[in-house]
N, C-alpha and C positions, 0 to 999 in steps of 0.2 A: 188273701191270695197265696201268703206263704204256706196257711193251712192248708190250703187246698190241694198244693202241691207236694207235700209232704205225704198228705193221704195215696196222691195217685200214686207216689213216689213206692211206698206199698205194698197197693195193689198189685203194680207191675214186677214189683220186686219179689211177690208171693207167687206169681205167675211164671217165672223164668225161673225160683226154685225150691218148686212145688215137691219137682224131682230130685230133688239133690239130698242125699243120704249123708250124715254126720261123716261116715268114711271115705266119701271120695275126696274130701281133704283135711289138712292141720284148720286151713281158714272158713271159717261158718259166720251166715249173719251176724247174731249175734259178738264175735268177737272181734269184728272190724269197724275197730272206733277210732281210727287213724289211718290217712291214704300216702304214702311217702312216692311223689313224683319226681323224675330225673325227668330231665330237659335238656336239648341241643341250646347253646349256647350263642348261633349267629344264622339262622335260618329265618328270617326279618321277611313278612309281618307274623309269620306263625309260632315263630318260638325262639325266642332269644333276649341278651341280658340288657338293659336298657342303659342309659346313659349313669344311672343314679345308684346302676349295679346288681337292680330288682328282676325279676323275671317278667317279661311282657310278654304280650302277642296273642294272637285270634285265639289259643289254643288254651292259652292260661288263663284268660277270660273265660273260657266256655269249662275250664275244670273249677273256677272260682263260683259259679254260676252253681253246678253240678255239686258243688260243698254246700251252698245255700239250699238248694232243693232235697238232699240229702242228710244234713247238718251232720256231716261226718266232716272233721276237719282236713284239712288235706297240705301237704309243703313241699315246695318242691327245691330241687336241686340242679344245677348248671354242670355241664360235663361238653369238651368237645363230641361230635356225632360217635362215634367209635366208644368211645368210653363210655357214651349214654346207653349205647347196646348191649354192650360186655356187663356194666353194672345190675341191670337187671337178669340177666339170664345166670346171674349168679348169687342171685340172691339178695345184692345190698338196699336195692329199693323195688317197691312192691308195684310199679307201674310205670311204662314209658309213658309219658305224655301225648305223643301219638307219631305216627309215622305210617307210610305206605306198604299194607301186606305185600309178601311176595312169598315164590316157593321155598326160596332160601330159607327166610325171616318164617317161616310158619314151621320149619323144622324145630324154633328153639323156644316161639313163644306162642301161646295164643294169644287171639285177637277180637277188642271188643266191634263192637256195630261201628259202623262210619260215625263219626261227629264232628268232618268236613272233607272238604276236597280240594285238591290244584290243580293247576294244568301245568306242564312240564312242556320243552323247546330246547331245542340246540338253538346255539346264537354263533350267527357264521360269520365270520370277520369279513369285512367288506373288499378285502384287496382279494376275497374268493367267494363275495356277492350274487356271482352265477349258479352256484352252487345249490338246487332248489332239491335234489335228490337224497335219501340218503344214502345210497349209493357211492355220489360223486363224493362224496367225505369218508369212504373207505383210507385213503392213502391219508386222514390227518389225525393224529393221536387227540383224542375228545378230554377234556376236561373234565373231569368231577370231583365232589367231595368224597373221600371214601370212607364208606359205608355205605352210600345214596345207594338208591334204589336203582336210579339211572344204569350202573353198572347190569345187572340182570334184564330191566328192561330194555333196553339197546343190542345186549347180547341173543336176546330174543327174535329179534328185528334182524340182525346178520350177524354171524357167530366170528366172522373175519374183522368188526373191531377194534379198534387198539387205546386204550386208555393212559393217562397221565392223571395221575390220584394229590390229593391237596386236603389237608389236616381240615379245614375248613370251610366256609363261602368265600369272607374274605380274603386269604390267599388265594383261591380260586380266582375271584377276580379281577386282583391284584396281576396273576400272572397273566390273564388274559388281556388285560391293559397295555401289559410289557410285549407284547409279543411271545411270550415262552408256548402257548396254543392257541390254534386261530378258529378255534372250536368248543367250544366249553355248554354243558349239561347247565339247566337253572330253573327256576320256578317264576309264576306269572309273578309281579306288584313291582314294588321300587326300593332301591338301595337307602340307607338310612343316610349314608354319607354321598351328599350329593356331588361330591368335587369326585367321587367314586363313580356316581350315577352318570354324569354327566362326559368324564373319559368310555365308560362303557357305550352309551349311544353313539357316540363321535365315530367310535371305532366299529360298532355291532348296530347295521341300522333294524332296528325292528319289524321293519318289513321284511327283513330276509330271514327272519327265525324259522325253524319248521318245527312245526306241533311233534312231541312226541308219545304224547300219553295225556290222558285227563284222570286220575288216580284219586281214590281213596283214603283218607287219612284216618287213621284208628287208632287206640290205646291196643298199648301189646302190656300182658303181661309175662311173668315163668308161667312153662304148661304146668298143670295138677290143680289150680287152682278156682274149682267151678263157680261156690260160690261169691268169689272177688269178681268174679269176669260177669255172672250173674249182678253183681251190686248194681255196677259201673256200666252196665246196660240202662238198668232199672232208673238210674239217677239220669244219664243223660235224654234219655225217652219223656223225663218228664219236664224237661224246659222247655218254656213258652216258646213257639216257634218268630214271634215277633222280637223276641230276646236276643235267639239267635242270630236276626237278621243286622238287629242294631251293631251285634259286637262283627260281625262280616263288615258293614258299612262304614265303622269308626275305624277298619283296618285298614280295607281295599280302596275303601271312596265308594263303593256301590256293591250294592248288593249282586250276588253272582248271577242268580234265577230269571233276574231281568235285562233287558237286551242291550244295556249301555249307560249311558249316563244321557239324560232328558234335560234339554236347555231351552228354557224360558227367554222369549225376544222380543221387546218393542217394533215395530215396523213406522214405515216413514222420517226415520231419522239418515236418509241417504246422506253421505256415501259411508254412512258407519253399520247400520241395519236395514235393510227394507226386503221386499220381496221384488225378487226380478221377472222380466218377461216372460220368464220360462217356467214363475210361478214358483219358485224355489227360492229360498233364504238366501242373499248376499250380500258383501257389504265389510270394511276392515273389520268387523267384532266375528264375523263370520270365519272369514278366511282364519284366524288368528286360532280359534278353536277347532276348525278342521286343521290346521296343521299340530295343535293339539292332541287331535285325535290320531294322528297320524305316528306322533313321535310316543307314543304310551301305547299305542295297541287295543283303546277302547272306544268302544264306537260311539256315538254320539246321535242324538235326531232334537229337533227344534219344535217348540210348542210357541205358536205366533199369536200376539195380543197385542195390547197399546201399553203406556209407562207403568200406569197402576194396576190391572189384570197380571202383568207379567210378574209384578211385584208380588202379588197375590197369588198365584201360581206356586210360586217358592214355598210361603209362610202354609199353605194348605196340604204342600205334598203331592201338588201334580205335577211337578219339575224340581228336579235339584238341585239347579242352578241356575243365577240369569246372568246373560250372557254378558251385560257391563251395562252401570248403572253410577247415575253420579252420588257421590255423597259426599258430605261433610263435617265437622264437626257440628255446626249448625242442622244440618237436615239430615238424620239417620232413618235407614228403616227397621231397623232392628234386627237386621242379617249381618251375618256372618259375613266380612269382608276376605274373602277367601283369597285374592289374586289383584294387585293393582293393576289391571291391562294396560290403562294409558291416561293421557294427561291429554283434554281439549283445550284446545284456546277458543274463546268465546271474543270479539270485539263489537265495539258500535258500527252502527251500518245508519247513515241518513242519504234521503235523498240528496242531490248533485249541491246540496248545501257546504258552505268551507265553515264549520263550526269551530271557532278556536276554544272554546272554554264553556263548557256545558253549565258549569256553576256562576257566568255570570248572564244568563237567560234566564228571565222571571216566568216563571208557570212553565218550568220546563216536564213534560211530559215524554216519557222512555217507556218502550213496550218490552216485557220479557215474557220467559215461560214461567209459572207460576214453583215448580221443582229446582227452579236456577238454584246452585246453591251457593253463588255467588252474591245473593240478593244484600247480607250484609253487608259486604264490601261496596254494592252498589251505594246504600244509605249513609257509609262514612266518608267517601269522596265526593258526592252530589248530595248534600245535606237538603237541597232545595229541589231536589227533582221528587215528581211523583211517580209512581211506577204503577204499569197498567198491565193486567196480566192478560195473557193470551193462550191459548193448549196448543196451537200449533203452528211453525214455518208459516204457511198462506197466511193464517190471520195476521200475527205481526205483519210481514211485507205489506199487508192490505192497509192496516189502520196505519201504517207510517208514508204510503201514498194518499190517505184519505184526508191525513192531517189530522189526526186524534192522538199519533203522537208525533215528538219531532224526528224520533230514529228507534232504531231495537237493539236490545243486546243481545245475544246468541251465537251459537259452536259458528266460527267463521268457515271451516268447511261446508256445513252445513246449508248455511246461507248464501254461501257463493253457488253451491252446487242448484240451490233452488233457484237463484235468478238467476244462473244461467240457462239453466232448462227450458226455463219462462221469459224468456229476452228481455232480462229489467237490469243485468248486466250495467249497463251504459249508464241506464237510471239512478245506481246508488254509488256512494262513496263510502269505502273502508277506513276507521281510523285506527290504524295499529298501534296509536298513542294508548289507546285505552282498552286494556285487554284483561282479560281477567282467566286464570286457569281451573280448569276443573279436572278432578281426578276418578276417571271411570274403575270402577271394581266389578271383579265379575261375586256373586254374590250365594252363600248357602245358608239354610238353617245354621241355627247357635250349635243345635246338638251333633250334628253334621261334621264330627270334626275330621274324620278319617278322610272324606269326601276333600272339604279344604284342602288337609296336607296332601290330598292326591293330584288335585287341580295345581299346588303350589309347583310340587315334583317334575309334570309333566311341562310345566311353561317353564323353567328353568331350563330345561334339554333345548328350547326353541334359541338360536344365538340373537344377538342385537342386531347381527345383516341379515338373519332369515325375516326380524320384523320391520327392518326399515325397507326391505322389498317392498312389502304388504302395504307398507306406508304408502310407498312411491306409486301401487297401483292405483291406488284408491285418493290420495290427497294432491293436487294439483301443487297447491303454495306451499314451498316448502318449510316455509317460518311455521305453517299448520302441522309438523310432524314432530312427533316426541322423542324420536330417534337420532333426529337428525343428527345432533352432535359426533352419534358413532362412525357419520362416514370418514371423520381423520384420522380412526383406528377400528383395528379388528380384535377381540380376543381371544390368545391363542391358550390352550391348555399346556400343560409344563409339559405333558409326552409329546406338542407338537413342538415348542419350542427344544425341546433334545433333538427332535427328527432335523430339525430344520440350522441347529447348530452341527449338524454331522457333517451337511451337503458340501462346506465350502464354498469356492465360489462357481457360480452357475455361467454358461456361455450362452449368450443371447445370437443369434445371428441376425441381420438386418442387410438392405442390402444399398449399393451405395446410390443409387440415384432411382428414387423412387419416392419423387416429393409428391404430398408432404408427406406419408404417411410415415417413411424412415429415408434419411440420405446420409451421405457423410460431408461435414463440414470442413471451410478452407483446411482447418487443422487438424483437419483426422477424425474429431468428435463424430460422435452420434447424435443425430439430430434427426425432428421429426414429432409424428404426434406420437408412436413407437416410444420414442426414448421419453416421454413422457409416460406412459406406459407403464416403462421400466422403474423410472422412478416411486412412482406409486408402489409398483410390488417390492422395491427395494425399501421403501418405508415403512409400509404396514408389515410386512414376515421381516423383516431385519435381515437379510439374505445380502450377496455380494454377487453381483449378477454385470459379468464383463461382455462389452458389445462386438461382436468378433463380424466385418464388412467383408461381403460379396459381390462379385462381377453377376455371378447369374445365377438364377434363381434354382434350377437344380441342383445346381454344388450344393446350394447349402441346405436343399431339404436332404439330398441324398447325407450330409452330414448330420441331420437331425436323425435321420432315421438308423446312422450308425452308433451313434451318441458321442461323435465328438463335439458336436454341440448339444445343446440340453433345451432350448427354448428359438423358437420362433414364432412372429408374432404375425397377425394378419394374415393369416393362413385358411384357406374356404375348407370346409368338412365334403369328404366325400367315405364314402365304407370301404374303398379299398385303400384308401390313405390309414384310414385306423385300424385296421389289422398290423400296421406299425408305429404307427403313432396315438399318441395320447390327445385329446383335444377338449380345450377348454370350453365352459357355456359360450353364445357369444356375446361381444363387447362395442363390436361397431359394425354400424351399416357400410354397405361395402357394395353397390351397386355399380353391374357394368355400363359401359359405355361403348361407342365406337365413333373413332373419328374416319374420315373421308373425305375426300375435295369436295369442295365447294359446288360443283357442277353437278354430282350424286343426289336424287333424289332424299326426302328425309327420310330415315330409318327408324321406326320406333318400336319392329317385333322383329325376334331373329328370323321369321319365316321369309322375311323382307329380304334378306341375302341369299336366295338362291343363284345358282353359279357363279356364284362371287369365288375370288380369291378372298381367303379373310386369314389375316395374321395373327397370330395367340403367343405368349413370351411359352416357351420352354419350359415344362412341368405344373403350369397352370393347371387346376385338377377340372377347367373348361374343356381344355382337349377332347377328355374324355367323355363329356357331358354331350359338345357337341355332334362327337361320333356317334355316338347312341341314339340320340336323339334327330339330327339331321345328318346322314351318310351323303346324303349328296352337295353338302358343302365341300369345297377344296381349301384345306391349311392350310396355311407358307408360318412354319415353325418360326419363331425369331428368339434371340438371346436375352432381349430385355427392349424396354419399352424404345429406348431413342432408335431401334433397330427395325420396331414393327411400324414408328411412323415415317421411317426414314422408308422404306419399303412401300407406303404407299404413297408416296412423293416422288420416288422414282419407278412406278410403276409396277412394282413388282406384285404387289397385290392392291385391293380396291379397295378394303377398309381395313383398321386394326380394332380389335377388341382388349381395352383394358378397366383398369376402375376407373367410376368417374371424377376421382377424387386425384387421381396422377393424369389422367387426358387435362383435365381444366387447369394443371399444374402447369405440364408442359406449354398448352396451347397459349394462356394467358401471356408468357412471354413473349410473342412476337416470330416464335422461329418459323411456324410455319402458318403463314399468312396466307395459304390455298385450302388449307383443312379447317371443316368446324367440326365442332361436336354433335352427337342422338345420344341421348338417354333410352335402352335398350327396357322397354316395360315388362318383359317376359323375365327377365335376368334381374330387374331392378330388386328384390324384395332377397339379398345377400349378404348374408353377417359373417363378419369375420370373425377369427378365435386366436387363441395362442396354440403352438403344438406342442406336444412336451414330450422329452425324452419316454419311450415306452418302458423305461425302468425306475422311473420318478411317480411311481403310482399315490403315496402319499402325498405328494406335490399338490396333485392336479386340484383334488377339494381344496386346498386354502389358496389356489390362486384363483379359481373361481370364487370366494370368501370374496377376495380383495377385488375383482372385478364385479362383483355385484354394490360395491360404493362406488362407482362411477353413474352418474344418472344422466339424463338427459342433458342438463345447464351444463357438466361437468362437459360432456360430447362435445356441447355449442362453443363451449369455451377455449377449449383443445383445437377444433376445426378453425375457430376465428383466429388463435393463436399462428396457426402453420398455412392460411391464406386468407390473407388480407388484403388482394388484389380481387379485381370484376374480371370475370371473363368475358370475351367479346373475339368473335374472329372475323367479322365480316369484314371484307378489302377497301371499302370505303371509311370506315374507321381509321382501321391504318394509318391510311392515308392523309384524312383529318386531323390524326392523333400525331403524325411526323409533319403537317405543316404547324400547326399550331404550336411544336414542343420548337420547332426553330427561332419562331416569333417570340416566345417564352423566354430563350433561351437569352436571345438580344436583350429584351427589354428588363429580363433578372439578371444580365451582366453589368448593365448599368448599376443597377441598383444595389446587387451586393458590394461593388467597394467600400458604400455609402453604409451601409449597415453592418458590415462585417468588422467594422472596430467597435460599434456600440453593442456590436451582438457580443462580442468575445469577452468585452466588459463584465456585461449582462451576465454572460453563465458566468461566469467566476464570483461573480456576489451571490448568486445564486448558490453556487457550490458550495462556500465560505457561510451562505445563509444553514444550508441544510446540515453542515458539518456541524456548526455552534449546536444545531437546533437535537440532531441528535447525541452531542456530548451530553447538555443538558437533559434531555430524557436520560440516558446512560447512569449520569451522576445523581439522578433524584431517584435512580431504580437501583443503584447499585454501593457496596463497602467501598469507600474511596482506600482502604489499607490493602484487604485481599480482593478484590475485584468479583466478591462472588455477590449475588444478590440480598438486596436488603430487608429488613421485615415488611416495606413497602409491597417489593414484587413476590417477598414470599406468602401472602394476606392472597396476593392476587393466584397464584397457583397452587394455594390447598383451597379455594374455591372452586376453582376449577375443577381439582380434582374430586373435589365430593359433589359435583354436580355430576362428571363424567362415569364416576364410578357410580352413586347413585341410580343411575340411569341403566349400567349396564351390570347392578349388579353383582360387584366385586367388588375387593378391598384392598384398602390402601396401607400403608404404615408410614408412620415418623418417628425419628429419633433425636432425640434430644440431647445433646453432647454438650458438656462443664469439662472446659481443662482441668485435670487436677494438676499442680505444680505450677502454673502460669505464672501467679502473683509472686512468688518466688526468682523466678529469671527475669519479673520485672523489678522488682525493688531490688536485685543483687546485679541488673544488669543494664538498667534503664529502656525506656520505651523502643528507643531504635533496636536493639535486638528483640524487644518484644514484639512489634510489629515483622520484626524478620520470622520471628516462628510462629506468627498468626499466618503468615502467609503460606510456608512451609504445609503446614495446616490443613489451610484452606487448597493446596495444590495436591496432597495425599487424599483427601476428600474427595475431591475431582476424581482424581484416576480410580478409587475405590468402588462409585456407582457406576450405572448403566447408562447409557444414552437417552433411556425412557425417563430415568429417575432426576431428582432438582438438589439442589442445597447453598443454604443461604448462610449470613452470616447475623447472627439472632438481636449479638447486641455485647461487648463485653471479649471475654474469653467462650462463649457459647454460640454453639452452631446447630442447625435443622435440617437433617435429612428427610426427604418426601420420594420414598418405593412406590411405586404406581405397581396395578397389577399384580396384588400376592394371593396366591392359594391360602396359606399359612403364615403367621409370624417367622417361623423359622427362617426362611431368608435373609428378619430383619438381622435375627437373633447370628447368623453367621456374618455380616456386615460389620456390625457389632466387634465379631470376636476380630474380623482383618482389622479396623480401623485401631483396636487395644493392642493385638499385635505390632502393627504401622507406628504407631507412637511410641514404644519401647524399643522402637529403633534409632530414634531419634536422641542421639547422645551430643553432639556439638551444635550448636549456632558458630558463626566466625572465630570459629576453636574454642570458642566459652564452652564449657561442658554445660550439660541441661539435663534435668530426668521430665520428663514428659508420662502422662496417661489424661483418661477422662474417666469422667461418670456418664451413663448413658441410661436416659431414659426411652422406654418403645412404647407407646400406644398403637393399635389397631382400628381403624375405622372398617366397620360400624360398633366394632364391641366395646373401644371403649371411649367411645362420644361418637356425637352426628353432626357437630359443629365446629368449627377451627378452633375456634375456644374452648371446647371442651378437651379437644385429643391433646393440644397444646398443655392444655392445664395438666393433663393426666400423665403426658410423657415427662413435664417438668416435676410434680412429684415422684414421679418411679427414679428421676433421675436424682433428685436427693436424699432419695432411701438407698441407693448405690453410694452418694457420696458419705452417707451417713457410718455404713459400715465398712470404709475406708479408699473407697472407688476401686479405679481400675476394675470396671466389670458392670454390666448391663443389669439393666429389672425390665421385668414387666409382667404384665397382670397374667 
């Protein structure tokens, strides 16, 4: 093949210079037996320096390729963009590597044939998202590399431009990270450093880039030079065109020529894959890679088969990918595990049988799918069961009603979703005792590696609440989601957590009687489902968010809308509200109501009140709703609610309109025992939001973040929480309800004397029971000297957290701290002041970390810090340097002088273990390679 390509190599080489005269230059075939290549140095995937310090990328691939077809040797060299320019056109090396002709650029070099292309986009910061013109980005200075081409091509486009130039890509965007431009020039693929990749998406959504050019890439060389320009034709003309495609596809993930990336899909595995009624692919694996496709910019389409077709599909080359597939160490198919999408739980299902112990039933027979790859684990727990295979959902459920077997194991979504469908529901029993996990991958060829790191790249950008969403559409039981853990944290990136340490503290408005959803309590407090609410957002962003109480409901929008407040909550969306205000997705149903006397027919559409008086509280954005909508209603405007029902109690109007969640508040009390309630069906379908200062534009995505972890249960929970009363208005209740509480009241006065000494007893052993009982948890989880935790609870929360992190994909650190001098101020000073500066210690400690972060006490003179949430070591490594500082400050115990330091060791999860054992292990030798060369001062790998 080599030969062969050599020959054409040639022929074409004799063809392009047939015409070339000894004097049109110094360089002739024959004397170019060496090709000296400059290269840009951070233009990723096409040209730039690798980790290891080599030259990569599509372009040094395709000149490596062109040395072999050639067998001209060729070397190249590393230069920022500018200097890779300037070196050529002056001689020092004999060819740019490649770059985008222009008119400029053709003044100083010539240019060989294309030997590839990119597509170029502005990337327009989201806080100027509307932005679809380029036009409307005349007033923002653009970002680029300079030398890039962008600069000419853009000025081509409108000469009124304004650029901001950066040495590189990376600085480039670096500062667009930071905010220094909200506009920056760049090329199609993905950043090498993903904590780089993944600030660029958060801030530049992809969907808002505009195309600026789809461009040529060519080797330039100095002009005079024909036949060099001649050679380097000749060579690249003669690479296989399948060669070329492979080195595009190990770059990009896919080839450019073709219309996206093709994704191979099982069907009938609802609610993870099937096809819907509309005929079209849906289902979590679905949704997961359209939002995939979404956050990269490449398109995607679905090639639908059953387990093993689709599997088959990959290994042949009619799809690139399949869309998630179980495997295991045990069951491999010999693909590329490109992307671990998720983790199923699979449980036993029998009929309405109570099975306590499958291993002690004789001939016990269990139906699976024959790919389970769980099938091991099923034959080391059930050493006595048989296992009976089945290809699909129906048939198991069938043979386990048939009685061929006694239950199945399989994905518990799965299976619930099938009998439910099928109303056998009732019929089985779930045992969540016996579960077993499977880990879905989505799946590529071995050779396919650009493909993998592509699919990896772009599911990274996806956060852990954009896929517990996805969870929550699709999985009913939340024990069934692999996400779940995320909803007690969000992950913030370090530029938000800067934004969001700037704010200070934020003013919530709420307003004082307006149960449940916010009121103010005997004491002033905030209370309500609101101030729960609040909480949450005060947990997850770490924010200080003060609740500032209202008489009426326009004071405090009109103060939202001035920004002496910054946050109200439960606020209905209307478009002339947001022309000033900011509004969050929504978070709770919020369905109106209307109350009315007793004697008022029921109301259940608002067309129902015509020439009604109807009372609405002041700045309700219904006002306006209703004027639009029905003009021949009459308002009677009111201050607040106790005002709109007080109003139709004394006649002033005929019914009030509020939420149904403050009508059923007020009414359940008793006060007004001539009104009931309607649930209004027209109005019923109303979600509330938060507003937000229209200057708090960073804000509004990570509070919608933190309200996309509130799910249904959480709603239920919150509502049960703020009313736990029946509502009931009818007059004969009442009435019922005040003779019967009289008769109560007689016959519980008796009896409370009677029990009011045994009760009082009662709680106080009770009290005396729960105190003991939590000292003793206290004392078995904690250092009885420094009261900080023991290696007991510290076991339990670096489990924690490598399951947390694990999950969501980020890393952790620990540090591992040796006093040095300790054993000295104890043997010069005895235990009682040693236990005084273990404490000392352990209280500098404390103040040192974060509120996210833990630290325990190990054992000895040695302590373990546990950072949740790092980008980097560096965090650890400046902790590190306070706490060595902190300790050198410490000069007396009870006037005894002391010199104090440590040794500290750092490990990183996952780099350096994936096990507590491991990182433990790793931090305590870095730590005595610190002690070793005299302490006072940190290691790590």
């Amino acid at each position: 093949m080599k030969l062969i390509g050599r020959l054409l190599f040639c022929i074409l080489l004799w063809t392009y210079s047939w015409n070339v005269t000894a004097d049109n230059s110094d360089i002739t075939q024959d004397s170019i037996n060496h090709v000296s290549i400059v290269m840009g140095q951070d233009t990723y995937p096409f040209q730039y320096l690798d980790d290891s310090g080599q030259p990569a990328g599509i372009l040094v691939d395709l000149w490596r390729e062109w040395s072999l077809v050639t067998s001209i040797p060729v070397s190249f060299e590393v230069r920022n963009w500018q200097q890779s320019l300037d070196s050529v056109r002056n001689g020092q090396y004999d060819v740019h590597i490649g770059m985008s002709p222009n008119d400029s650029r053709k003044a100083f070099f010539d240019f060989a044939n294309p030997i590839s292309s990119l597509q170029t986009f502005l990337f327009v910061h989201k806080s100027i998202g509307d932005k679809h013109r380029l036009t409307d980005l005349l007033p923002y200075q653009i970002g680029i590399v300079d030398g890039s081409s962008h600069e000419q091509t853009l000025l081509a486009m409108n000469t009124d431009f304004s650029f901001r130039k950066y040495p590189n890509r990376e600085a480039l965007l670096l500062a667009a990270v930071n905010g220094e431009v909200l506009v920056f020039a760049g090329i199609e693929g993905f950043q090498r450093n993903m904590s780089l990749e993944q600030n660029i998406a958060t801030e530049y959504y992809i969907s808002s880039r505009i195309p600026i050019d789809k461009t040529d890439i060519s080797p330039a060389i100095a002009k005079g030079h024909p036949a060099l320009l001649a050679t380097i034709n000749a060579g690249f003309a003669a690479i296989d065109a399948q060669q070329i495609e492979r080195i595009e596809r190990r770059w990009l993930g896919y080839h450019r020529e073709n219309a996206g990336v093709l994704i191979a899909m099982q069907t009938n595995v609802e609610p993870y894959a099937d096809i819907g009624n509309d005929g079209l692919p849906h289902g979590l694996y679905v949704d997961l890679w359209k939002l995939w496709s979404q956050k990269t910019g490449i398109s995607i389409d679905f090639v639908v088969g059953d387990m093993n077709s689709s599997v088959e599909d990959i290994k042949r080359g009619f799809a690139d990918v399949h869309i998630g597939y179980p495997e295991s160490n045990e069951m491999r198919t010999g693909l590329e595990q490109a992307w671990h999408l998720t983790s199923i739980k699979s449980r036993f299902f029998s009929l309405k049988n109570d099975i306590q112990d499958l291993n002690k039933i004789e001939n016990v027979r269990i139906g699976v799918f024959p790919t389970a790859p769980y099938i091991s684990e099923i034959h080391k727990l059930y050493p006595k069961a048989q296992l009976r295979f089945y290809e699909s959902i129906d048939q198991l459920v069938d043979a386990t009603i048939k009685g061929d077997v006694i239950g199945l194991i399989a994905s518990s979504a799965m299976t619930s979703h099938y009998l439910l469908s099928n109303k056998l529901w009732t019929d089985f029993k779930q045992y969540s005792n016996i579960e077993f996990s499977t880990d879905i991958y989505s799946l590529t060829r071995i050779d396919d590696t650009g493909l993998a790191k592509r699919i990896r790249a772009g599911f990274e950008l996806i956060s852990p609440e954009e896929r517990l969403q996805i969870e929550r559409k699709w999985l009913i039981n939340p024990d069934d989601r692999y996400y779940r853990g995320i909803e007690k944290h969000i992950i913030l990136s370090n530029q938000q957590k800067s934004y969001l340490s700037t704010l200070g503290a934020i003013k919530m408005g709420y307003l004082k009687d307006w149960r449940p959803m916010e009121f103010q309590g005997k004491n002033g407090e905030f209370l309500g489902v609101n101030s729960d609410i609040k909480s949450i957002l005060v947990n997850h962003l770490g924010i200080s968010i003060i609740p500032v109480a209202f008489e009426r409901f326009d004071d405090m929008l009109q103060q939202l809308e001035s920004g002496e407040i910054q946050l109200v909550a439960s606020l209905a969306y209307n478009p002339e509200r947001e022309k000033s205000i900011l509004f969050s997705e929504p978070y709770w149903p919020s369905p109106w109501a209307v109350a009315s006397d007793l004697a008022q027919p029921p109301i259940f559409h608002i067309g129902q009140l015509s020439n009604k008086k109807i009372a609405v509280v002041n700045g309700y954005q219904l006002i306006d709703q209703i004027r639009q909508l029905h003009p021949e209603l009459s308002l009677v405007i009111v201050a607040d609610t106790q005002e709109g029902l007080d109003a139709v109690v004394n006649g002033h109007a005929d019914m009030f309109v509020e939420k149904v969640s403050t009508l059923a508040e007020k009414l359940k009390k008793g006060q007004y025992p001539s009104l009931k309630l309607s649930l209004i069906a027209d109005l019923a379908d109303q979600q509330s939001r938060i507003g937000i200062f229209s200057g708090l534009t960073e804000l509004k995505p990570l509070i919608d973040r933190t309200l996309a972890t509130i799910d249904k249960a959480t709603q239920q929970e919150l509502y049960q929480k703020w009313n736990d009363v029946q509502l009931n208005t009818d007059n004969q209740f009442y009435q019922r309800w005040m003779n019967s509480l009289i008769i109560g009241l007689l016959i519980v006065s008796v009896i409370a004397v009677m029990v009011l000494v045994v009760n009082r007893r009662l709680k106080i052993e009770i009290a005396r029971r729960e105190a003991a009982e939590n000292k003793l948890v206290f004392i078995a989880n904690h250092d009885n000297v420094t009261g900080l935790a023991n290696r007991t609870l510290l076991d339990q929360e670096l489990a924690s957290a490598k399951k947390l992190h694990q999950k969501a994909n980020t890393k952790f650190a620990i540090l591992f701290i040796d006093l040095d001098g300790f054993k000295v101020v104890n043997d010069e000073y005895g235990h009682d002041v040693g236990d005084q500066l273990l404490k000392l210690v352990a209280d500098l400690l404390k103040r040192a970390i974060r509120n996210t972060d833990f630290v325990a006490r190990f054992g000895g003179d040695e302590f373990v810090i546990l950072l949740n949430n790092l980008d980097t070591i560096d965090h650890g490594k400046r902790l590190a340097d306070t706490v060595l500082k902190k300790l050198s400050q410490v000069t007396a115990i009870d006037d005894k002088p002391v010199q104090i330091s440590a040794s500290i060791g750092i490990a990183m999860y996952p780099d350096d273990g994936t096990t507590s054992e491991e990182l433990l292990k790793c931090a305590d030798l870095l730590m005595y390679q610190a002690k070793r060369v005299g302490g006072h001062r940190h290691r790590n790998n």
